[in-house]
C-alpha positions as CSV (number, residue, x, y, z in Angstrom):
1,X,-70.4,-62.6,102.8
2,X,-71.0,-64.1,106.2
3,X,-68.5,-63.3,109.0
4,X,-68.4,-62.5,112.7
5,X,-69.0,-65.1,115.8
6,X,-72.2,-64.8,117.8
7,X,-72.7,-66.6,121.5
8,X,-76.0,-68.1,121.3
9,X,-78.3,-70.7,122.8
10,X,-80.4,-73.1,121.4
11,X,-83.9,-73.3,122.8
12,X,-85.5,-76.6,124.9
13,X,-86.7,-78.2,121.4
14,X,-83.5,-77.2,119.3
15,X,-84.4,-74.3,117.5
16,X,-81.4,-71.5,117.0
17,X,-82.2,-68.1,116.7
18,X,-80.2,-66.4,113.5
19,X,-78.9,-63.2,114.7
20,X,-80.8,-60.1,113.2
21,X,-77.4,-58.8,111.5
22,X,-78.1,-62.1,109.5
23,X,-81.7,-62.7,109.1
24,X,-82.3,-59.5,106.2
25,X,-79.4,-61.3,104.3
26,X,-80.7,-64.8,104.5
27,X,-84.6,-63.4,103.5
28,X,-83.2,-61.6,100.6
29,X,-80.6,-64.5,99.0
30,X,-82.5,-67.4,99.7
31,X,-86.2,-67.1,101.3
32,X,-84.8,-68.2,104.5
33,X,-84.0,-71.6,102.9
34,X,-81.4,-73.1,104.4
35,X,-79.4,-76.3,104.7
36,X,-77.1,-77.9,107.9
37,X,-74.9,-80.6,107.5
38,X,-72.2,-82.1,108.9
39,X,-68.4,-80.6,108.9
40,X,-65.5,-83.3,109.6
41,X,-63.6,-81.0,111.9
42,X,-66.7,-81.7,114.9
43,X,-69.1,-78.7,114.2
44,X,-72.0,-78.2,111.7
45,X,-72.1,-76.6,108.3
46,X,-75.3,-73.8,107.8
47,X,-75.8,-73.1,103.9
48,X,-78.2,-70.2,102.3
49,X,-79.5,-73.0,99.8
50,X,-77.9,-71.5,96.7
51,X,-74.2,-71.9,98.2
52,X,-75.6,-75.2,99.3
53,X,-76.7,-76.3,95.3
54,X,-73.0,-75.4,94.9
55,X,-71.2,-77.6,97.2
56,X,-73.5,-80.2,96.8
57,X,-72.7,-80.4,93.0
58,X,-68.9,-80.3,93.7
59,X,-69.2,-82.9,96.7
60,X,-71.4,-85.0,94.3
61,X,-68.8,-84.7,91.5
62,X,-65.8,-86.3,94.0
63,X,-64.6,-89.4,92.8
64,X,-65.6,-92.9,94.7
65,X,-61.9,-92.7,96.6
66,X,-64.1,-89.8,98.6
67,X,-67.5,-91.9,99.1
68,X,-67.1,-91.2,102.8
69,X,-66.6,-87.8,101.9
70,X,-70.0,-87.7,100.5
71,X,-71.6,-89.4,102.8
72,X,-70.8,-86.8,105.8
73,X,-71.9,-84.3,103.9
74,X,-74.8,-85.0,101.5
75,X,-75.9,-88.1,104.0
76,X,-76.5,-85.5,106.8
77,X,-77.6,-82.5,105.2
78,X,-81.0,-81.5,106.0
79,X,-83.3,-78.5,104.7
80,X,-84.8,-76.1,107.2
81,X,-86.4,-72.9,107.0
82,X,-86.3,-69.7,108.7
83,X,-89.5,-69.2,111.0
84,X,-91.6,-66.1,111.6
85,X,-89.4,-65.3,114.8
86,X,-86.0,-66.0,112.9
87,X,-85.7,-69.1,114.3
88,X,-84.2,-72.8,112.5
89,X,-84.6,-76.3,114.0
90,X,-81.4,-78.2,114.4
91,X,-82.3,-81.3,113.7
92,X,-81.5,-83.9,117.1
93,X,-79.5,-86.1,114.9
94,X,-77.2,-83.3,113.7
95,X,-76.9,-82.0,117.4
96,X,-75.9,-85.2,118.5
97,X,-72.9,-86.1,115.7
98,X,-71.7,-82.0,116.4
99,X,-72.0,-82.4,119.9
100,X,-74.2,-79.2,120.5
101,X,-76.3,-78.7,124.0
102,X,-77.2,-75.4,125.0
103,X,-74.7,-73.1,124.2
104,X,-73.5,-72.4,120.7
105,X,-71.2,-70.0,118.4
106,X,-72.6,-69.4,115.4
107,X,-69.2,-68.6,113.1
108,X,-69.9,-66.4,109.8
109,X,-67.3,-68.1,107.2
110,X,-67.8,-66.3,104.2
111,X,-70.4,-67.7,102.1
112,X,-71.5,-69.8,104.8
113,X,-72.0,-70.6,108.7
114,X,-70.3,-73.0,111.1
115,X,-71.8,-74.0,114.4
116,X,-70.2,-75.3,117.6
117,X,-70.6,-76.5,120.4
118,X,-69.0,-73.2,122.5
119,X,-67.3,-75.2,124.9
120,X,-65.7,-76.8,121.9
121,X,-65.0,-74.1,120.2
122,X,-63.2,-72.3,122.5
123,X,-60.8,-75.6,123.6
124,X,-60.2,-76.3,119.6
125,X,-59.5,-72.4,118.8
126,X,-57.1,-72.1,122.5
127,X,-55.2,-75.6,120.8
128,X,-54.8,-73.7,117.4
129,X,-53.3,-70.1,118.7
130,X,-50.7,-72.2,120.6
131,X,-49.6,-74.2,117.8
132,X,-47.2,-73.0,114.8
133,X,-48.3,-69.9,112.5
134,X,-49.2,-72.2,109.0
135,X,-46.9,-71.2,106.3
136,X,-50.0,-69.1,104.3
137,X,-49.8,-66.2,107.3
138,X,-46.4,-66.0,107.5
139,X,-45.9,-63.5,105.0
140,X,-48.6,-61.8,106.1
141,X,-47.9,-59.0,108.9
142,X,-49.7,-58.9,111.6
């Protein structure tokens, strides 16, 4: 299980370095195989490729009401690899539709990743901790 934010940067040709907490994991489930696709909330999705094979197959099962659906997702996934230095290429096309520049934060979220654009981030998480406590925490104590 993935979890934790990291404040990164991407490198001058696009390339994200995992952080080291994350790289052992990654090597041991799935070679370093990964897989980055598109999320409809405005960042990317970063899969070991086993929870990827999941989703796809449940994304793929959707009905043709959710062809859009499908298309975000299995349209812009791409395969990548790990490098020798624990580095993954973000492809420019995936940078562009998530909006990502320099800085990033790389978002653990269970059995995957999510990454933002930072500047994003922070303005979408500051909109969400003024808004109403959703019904799910409210029995929850804080």
């Amino acid at each position: 299980m993935f979890q934790g934010a990291s404040a990164l940067n991407l490198d001058g040709k696009g390339r994200l370095s995992v952080p080291a907490r994350h790289r052992d994991v990654l090597t041991a489930l799935c070679g370093g195989q990964l897989t980055v696709t598109r999320h409809p909330h405005g960042c990317l999705m970063v899969f070991p490729r086993p929870e990827w094979e999941k989703f796809r197959e449940r994304i793929a099962e959707l009905p043709m009401s959710a062809q859009w659906w499908k298309r975000i997702f299995l349209g812009n996934a791409m395969d990548v690899e790990l490098d020798g230095t624990g580095r993954v290429l973000v492809s420019p096309e995936l940078r562009a539709a998530a909006g990502l520049e320099r800085e990033v934060i790389l978002m653990g979220m269970g059995r995957h990743f999510e990454l933002w654009d930072k500047a994003t981030y922070e303005a979408k998480e500051a909109e969400a901790m003024q808004g109403e406590t959703p019904d799910a925490f409210k029995e929850l104590s804080f």
